[in-house]
SERO-4910 file (N, C-alpha, C, O; in steps of 0.05 Angstrom, whole numbers):
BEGIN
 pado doro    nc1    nc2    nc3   cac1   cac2   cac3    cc1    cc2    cc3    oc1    oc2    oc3
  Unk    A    760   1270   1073    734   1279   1064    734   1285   1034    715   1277   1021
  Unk    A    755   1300   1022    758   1309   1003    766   1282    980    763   1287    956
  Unk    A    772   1264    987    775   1232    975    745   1217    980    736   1201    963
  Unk    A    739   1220    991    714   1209    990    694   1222    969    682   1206    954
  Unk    A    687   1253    968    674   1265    950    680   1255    929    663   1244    915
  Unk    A    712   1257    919    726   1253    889    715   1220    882    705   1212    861
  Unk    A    721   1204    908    703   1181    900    672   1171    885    666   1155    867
  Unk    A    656   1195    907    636   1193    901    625   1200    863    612   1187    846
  Unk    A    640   1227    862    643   1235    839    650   1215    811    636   1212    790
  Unk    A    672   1206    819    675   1175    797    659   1160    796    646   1155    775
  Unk    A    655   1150    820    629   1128    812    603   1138    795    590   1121    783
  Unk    A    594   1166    793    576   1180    785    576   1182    752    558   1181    735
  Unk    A    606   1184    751    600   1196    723    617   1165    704    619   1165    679
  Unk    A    627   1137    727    618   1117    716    598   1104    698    599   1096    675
  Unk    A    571   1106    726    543   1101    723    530   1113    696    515   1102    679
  Unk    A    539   1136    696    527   1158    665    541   1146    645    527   1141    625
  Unk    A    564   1138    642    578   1134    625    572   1109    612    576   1107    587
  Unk    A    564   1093    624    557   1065    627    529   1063    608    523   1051    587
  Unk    A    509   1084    631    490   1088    612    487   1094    586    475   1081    570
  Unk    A    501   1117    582    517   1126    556    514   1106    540    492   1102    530
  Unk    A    532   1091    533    545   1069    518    508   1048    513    497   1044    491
  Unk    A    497   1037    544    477   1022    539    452   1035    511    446   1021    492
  Unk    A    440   1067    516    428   1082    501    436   1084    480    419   1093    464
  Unk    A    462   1078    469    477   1087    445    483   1050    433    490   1046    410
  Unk    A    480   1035    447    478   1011    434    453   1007    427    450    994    406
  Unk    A    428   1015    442    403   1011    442    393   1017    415    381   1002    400
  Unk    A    399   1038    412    392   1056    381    404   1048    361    391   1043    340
  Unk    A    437   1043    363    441   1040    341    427   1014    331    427   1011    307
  Unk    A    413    987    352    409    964    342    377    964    331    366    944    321
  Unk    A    363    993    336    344   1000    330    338   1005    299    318    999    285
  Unk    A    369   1021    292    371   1031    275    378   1011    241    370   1013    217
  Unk    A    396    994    255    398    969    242    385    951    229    392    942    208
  Unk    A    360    942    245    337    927    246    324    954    232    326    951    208
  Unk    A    314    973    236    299    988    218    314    977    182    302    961    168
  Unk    A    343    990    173    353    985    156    342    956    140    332    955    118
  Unk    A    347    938    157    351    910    143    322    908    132    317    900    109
  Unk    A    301    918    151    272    907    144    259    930    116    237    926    106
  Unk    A    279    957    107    265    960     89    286    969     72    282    991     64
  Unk    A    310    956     62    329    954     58    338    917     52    325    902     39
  Unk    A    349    914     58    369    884     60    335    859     60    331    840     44
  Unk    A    320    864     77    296    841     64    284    845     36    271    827     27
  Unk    A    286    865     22    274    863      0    294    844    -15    288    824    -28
  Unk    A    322    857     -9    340    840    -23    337    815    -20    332    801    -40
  Unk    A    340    804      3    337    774     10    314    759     -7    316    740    -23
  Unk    A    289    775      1    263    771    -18    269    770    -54    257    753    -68
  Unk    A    285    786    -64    305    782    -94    308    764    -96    293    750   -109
  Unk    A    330    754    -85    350    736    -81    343    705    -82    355    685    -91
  Unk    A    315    710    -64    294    685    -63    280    679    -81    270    656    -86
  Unk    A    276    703    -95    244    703   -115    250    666   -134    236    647   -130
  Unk    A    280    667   -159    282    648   -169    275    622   -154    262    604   -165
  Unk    A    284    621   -126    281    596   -122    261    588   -110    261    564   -103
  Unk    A    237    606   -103    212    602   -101    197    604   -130    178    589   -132
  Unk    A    200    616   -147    186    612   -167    197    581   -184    182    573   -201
  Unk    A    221    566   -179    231    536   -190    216    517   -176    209    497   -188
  Unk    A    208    520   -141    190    503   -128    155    504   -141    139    485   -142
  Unk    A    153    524   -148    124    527   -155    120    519   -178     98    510   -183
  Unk    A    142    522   -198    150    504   -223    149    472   -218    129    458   -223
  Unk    A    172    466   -207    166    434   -189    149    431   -181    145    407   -182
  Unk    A    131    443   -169    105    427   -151     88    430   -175     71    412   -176
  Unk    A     86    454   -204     63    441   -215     68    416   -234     54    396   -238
  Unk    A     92    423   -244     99    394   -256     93    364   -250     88    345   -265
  Unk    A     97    369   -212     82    350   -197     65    330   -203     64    306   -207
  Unk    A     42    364   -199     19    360   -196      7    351   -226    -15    339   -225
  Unk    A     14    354   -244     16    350   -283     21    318   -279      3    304   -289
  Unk    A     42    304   -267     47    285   -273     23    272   -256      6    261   -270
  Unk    A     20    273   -233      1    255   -222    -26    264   -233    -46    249   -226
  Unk    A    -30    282   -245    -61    279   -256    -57    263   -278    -76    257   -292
  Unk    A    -30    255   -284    -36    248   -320    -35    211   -311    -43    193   -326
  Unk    A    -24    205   -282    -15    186   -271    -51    169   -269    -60    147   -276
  Unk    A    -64    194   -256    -85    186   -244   -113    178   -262   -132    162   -259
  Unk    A   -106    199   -280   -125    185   -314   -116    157   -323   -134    141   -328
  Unk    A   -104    153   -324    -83    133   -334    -96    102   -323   -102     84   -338
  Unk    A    -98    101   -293   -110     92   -271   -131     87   -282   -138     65   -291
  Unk    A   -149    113   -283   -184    113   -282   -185     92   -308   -198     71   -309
  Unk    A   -168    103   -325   -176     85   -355   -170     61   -361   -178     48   -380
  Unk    A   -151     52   -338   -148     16   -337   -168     13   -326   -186      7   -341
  Unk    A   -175     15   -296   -198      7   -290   -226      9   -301   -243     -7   -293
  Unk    A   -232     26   -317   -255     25   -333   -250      3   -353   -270    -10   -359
  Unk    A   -230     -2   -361   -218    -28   -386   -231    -59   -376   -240    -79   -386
  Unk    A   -223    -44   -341   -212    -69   -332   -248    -77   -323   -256   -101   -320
  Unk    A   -262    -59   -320   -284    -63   -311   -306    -74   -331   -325    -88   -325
  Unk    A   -300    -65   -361   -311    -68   -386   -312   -101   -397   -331   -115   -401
  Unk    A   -284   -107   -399   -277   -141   -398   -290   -155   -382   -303   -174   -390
  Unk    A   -287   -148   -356   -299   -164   -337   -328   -170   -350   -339   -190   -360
  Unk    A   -334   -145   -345   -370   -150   -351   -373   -161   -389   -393   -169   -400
  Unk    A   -358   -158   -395   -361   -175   -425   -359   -203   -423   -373   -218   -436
  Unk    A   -345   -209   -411   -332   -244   -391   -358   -256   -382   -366   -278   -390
  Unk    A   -370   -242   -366   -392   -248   -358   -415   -254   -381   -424   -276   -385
  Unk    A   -422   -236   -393   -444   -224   -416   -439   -250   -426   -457   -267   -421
  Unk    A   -414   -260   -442   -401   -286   -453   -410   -308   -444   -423   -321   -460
  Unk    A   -408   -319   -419   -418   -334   -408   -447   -348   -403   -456   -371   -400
  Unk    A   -456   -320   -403   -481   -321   -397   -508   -330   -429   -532   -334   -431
  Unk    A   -481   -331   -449   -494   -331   -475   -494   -355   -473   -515   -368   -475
  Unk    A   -465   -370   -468   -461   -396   -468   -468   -408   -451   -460   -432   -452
  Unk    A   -484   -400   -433   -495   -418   -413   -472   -435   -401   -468   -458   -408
  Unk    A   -455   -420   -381   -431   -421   -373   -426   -401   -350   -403   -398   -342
  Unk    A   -447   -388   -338   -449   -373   -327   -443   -383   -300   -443   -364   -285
  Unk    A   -437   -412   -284   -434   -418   -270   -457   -426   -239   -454   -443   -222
  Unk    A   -478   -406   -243   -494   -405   -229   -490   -395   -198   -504   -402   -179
  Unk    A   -470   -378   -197   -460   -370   -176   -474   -358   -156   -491   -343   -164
  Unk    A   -471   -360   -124   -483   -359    -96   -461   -341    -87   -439   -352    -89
  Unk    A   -461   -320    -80   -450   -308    -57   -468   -298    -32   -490   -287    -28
  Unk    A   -445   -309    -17   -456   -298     17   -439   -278     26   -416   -286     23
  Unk    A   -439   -246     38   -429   -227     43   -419   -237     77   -433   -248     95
  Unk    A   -396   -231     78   -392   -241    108   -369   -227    120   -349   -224    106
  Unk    A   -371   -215    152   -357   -191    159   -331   -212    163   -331   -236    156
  Unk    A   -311   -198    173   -288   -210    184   -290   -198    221   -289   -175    230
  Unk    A   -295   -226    236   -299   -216    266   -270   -213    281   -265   -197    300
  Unk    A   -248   -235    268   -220   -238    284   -195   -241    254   -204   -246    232
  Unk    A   -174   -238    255   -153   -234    249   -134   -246    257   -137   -257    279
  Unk    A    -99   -250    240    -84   -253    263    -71   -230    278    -78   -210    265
  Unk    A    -58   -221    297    -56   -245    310    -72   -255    339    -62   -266    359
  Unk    A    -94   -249    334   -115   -263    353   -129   -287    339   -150   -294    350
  Unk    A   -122   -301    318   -125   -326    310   -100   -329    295    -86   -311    287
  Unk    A    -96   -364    291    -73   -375    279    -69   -361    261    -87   -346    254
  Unk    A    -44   -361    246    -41   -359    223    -46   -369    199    -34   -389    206
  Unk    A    -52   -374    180    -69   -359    158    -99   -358    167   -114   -363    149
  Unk    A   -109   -353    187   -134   -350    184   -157   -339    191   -154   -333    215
  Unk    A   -184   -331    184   -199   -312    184   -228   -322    203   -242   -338    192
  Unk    A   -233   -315    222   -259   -315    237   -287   -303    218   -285   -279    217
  Unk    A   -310   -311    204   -322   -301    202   -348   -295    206   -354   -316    217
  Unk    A   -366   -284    207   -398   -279    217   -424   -283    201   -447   -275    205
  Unk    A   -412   -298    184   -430   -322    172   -419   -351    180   -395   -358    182
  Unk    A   -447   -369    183   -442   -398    189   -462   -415    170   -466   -413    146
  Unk    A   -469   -429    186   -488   -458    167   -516   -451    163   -532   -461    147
  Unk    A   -522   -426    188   -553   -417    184   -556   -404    167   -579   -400    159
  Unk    A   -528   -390    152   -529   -368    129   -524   -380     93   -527   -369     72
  Unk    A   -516   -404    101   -516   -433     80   -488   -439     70   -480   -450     49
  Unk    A   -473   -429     94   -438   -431     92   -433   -459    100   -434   -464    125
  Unk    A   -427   -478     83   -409   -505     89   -372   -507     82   -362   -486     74
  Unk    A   -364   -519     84   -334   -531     89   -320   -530     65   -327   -551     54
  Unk    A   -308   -522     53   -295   -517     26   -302   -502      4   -293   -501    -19
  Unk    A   -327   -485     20   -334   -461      8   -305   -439      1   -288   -434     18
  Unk    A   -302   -427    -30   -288   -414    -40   -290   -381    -19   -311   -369    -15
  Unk    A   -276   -376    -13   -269   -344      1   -258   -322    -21   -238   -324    -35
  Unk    A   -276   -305    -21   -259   -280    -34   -258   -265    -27   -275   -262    -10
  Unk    A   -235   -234    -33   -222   -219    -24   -240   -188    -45   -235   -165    -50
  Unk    A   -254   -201    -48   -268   -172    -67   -269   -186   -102   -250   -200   -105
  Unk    A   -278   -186   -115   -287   -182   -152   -282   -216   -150   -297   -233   -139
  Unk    A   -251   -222   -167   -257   -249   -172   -227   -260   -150   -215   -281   -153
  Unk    A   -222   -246   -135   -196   -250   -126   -202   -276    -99   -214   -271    -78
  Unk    A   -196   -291   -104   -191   -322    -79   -170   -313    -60   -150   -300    -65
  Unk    A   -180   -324    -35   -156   -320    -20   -150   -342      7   -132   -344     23
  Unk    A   -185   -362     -2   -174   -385     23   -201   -399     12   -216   -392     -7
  Unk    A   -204   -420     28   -239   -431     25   -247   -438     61   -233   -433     81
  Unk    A   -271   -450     60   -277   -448     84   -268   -477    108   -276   -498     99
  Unk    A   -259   -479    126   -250   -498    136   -255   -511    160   -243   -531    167
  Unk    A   -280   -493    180   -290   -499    199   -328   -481    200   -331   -457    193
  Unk    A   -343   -494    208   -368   -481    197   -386   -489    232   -391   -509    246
  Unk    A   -389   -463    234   -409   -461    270   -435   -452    252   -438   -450    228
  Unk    A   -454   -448    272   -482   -443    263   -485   -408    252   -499   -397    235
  Unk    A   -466   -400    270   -468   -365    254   -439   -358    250   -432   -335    256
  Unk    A   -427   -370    244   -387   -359    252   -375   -389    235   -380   -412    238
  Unk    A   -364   -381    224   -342   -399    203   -306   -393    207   -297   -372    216
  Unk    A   -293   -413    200   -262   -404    200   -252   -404    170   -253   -423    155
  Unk    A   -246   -387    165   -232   -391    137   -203   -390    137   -190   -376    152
  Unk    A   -191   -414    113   -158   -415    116   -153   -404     99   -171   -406     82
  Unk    A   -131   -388     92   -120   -382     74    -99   -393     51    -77   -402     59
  Unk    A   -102   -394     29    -82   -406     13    -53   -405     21    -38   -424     18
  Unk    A    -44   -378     32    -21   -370     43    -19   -388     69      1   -384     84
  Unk    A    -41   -412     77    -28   -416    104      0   -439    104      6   -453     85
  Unk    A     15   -439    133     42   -461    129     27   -488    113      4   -495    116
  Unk    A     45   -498    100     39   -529     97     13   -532     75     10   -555     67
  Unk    A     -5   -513     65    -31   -517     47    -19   -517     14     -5   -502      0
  Unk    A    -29   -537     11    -27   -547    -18    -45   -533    -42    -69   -536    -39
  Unk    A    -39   -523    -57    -53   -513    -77    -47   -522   -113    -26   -518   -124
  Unk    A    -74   -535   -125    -57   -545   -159    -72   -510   -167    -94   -503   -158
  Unk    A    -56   -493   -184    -66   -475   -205    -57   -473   -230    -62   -492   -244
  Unk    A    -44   -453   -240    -47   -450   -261    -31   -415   -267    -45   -395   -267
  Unk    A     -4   -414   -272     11   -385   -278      8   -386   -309     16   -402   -326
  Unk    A    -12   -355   -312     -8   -349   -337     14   -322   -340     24   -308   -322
  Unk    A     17   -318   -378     31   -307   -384     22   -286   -406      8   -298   -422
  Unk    A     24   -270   -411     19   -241   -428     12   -258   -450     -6   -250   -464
  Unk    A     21   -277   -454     20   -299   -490     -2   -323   -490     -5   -341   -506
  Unk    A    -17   -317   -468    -44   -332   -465    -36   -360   -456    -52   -378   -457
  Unk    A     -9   -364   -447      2   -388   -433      1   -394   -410      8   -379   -392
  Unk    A    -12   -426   -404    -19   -424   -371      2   -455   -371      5   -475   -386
  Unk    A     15   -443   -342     27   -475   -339     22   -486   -307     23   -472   -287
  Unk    A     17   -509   -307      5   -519   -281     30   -525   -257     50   -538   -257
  Unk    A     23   -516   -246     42   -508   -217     30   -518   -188      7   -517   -182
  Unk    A     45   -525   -176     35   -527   -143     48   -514   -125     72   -512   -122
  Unk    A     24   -501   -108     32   -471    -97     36   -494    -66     30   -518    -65
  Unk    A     49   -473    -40     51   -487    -20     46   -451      0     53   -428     -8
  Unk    A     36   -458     19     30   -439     27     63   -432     54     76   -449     67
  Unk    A     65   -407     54     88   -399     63     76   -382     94     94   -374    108
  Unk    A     58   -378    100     47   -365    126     45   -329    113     52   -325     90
  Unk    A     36   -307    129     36   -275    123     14   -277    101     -6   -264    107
  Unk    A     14   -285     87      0   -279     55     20   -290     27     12   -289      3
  Unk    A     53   -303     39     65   -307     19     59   -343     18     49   -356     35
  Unk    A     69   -352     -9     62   -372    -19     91   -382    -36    105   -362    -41
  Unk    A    103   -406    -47    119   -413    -68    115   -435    -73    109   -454    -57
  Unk    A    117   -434   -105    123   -458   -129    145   -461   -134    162   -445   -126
  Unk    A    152   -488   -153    171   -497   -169    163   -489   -199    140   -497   -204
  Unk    A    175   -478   -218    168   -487   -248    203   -500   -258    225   -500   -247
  Unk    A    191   -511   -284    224   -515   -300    235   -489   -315    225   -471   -327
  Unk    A    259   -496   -309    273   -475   -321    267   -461   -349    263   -472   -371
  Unk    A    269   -438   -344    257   -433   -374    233   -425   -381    227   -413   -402
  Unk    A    217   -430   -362    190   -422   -370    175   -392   -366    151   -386   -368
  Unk    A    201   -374   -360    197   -352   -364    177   -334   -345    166   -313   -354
  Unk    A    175   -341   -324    152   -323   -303    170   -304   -302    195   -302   -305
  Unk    A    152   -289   -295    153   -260   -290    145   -245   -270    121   -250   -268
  Unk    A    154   -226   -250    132   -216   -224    121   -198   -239    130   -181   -255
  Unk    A     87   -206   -224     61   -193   -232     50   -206   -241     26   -206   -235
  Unk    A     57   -227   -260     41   -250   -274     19   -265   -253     22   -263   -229
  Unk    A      5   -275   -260    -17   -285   -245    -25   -314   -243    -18   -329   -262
  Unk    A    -37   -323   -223    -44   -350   -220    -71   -354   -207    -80   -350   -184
  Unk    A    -79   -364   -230   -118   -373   -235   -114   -403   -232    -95   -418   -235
  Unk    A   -145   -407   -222   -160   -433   -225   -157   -447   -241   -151   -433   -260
  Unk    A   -156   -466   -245   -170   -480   -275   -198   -484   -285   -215   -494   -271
  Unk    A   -202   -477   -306   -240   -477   -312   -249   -455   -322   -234   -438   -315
  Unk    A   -270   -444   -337   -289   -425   -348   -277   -411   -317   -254   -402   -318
  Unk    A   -289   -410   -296   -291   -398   -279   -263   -391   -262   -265   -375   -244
  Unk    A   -249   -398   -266   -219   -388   -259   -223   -365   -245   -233   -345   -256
  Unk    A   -214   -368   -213   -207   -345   -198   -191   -336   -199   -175   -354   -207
  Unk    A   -176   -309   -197   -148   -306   -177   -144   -314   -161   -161   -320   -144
  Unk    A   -118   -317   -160   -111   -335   -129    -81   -324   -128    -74   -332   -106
  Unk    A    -66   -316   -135    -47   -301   -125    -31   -289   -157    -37   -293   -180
  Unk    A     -7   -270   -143     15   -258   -159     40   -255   -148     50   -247   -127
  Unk    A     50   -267   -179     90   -267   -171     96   -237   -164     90   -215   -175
  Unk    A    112   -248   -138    128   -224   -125    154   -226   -131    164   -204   -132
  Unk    A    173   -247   -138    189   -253   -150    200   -273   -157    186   -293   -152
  Unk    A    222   -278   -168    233   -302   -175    258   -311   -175    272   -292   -181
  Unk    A    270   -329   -173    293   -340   -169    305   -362   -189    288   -375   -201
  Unk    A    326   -366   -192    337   -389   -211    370   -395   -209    381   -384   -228
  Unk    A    382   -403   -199    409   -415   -195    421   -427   -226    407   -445   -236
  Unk    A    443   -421   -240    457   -429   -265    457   -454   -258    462   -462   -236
  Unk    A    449   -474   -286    453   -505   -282    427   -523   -280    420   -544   -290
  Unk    A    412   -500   -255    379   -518   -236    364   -517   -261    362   -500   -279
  Unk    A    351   -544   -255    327   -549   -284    304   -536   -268    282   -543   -277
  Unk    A    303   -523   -251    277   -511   -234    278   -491   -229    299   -484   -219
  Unk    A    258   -469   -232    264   -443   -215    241   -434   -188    218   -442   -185
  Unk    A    252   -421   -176    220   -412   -153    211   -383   -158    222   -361   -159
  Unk    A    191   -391   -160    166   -370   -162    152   -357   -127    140   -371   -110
  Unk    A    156   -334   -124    150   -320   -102    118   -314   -103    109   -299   -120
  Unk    A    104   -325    -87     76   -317    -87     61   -295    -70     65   -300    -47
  Unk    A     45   -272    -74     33   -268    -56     -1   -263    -70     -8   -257    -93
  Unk    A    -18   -268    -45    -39   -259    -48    -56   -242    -59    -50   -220    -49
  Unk    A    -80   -239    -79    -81   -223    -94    -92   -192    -76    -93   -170    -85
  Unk    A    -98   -199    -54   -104   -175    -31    -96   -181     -3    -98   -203      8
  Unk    A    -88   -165      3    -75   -162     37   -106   -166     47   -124   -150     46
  Unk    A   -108   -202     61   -125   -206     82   -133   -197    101   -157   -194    105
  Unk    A   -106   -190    121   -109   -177    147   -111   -149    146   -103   -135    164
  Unk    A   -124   -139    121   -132   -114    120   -169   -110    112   -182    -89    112
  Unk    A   -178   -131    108   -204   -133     94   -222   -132    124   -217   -143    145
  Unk    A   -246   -114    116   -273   -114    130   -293   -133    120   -310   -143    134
  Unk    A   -288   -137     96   -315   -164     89   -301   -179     75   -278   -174     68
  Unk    A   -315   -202     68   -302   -221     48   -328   -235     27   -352   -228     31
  Unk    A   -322   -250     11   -349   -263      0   -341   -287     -2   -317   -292     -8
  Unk    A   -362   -307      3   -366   -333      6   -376   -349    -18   -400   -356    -18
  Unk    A   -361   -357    -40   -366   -368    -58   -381   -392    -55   -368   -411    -51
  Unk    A   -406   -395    -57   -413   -425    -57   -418   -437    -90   -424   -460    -94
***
């Protein structure tokens, strides 16, 4: 009996003891977390300040460069918008103005729910769209002519398509144009031959021949092997096709 009590007794002042220890861990982690949050975070907050105030440095610098990026932008394009319309004005003195027709026309299909290079559109013959009508991609940029003509719905190919033959014309910063034949490569890409030497460049451009000279594409790059009297010229389109909502119909 007297072993059993003594039992009971242990286990009792186990249980307290136990408790003990849990109440006394409880607090002290109370006590801890009090410390750090008005104590040790300010520090941390110190510690941090420099390298949050170098990000806010960096981001305005950022933000400095791309506004100075974005003027830069506005003011070619106003350049670029100025010429144009002087090009025109010119023309128009000279009675050279071409007499140009545009027809506005949606894009209904794409690939790849039509072949490759080419464009479904929602003008036809009732809208005064015939068969080798010039296609453009927006301002003066070419990007196919017309190659099948329904009564309200036309197909347009693209210069980029396999196997299409194209004569133009790569100019150069030095008012140099040299006559080239483009071959269409499928996607929107395109390649020529020139002779060695003649110096293309990617970005350089390739126009029509004539007062009225379109765009019709730009070097993406170029190639030349030591020895070859030839180099290749990488073409692409002067606008991503299979991204366009309208097009215009040069007649």
């Amino acid at each position: 009996m007297k072993k059993t009590f003594r039992s009971h007794q242990n286990t009792n002042a186990g249980r307290l003891l136990g408790r003990w220890w849990m109440w006394f861990a409880t607090a002290l982690l109370i006590v801890m977390v009090l410390l750090w949050r008005s104590g040790l975070s300010g520090l941390l907050w110190r510690a941090m300040g420099p390298l949050m105030a170098a990000r806010e440095s960096l981001s305005s610098s950022q933000v400095t460069d791309l506004e100075a990026e974005l003027a830069s932008s506005t003011a070619a394009l106003a350049d670029r918008d100025l010429l144009y319309q002087e090009n025109l004005n010119l023309k128009q003195i000279l009675g050279r103005s071409g007499g140009k027709q545009i027809i506005l026309a949606g894009v209904l299909m794409r690939p790849p729910a039509t072949p490759y290079d080419t464009l479904m559109l929602d003008a036809g013959s009732e809208q005064g769209v015939a068969v080798g009508d010039l296609v453009l991609g927006g301002g003066e940029s070419a990007i196919g002519t017309i190659a099948q003509v329904y009564p309200t719905t036309a197909r347009a190919e693209l210069f980029s398509s396999p196997g299409q033959n194209l004569t133009a014309l790569l100019t150069s910063g030095d008012g140099a144009a040299t006559p080239i034949d483009i071959v269409g490569q499928g996607s929107g890409s395109m390649t020529a031959t020139v002779p060695a030497g003649t110096g293309a460049l990617v970005g350089e451009t390739i126009v029509f021949p004539g007062v009225n000279g379109n765009l019709a594409a730009k070097v993406s790059a170029v190639t030349a092997k030591e020895g070859d009297s030839f180099e290749t010229i990488y073409l692409k389109l002067p606008t991503n096709p299979f991204a366009l909502r309208f097009v215009e119909i040069l007649k």
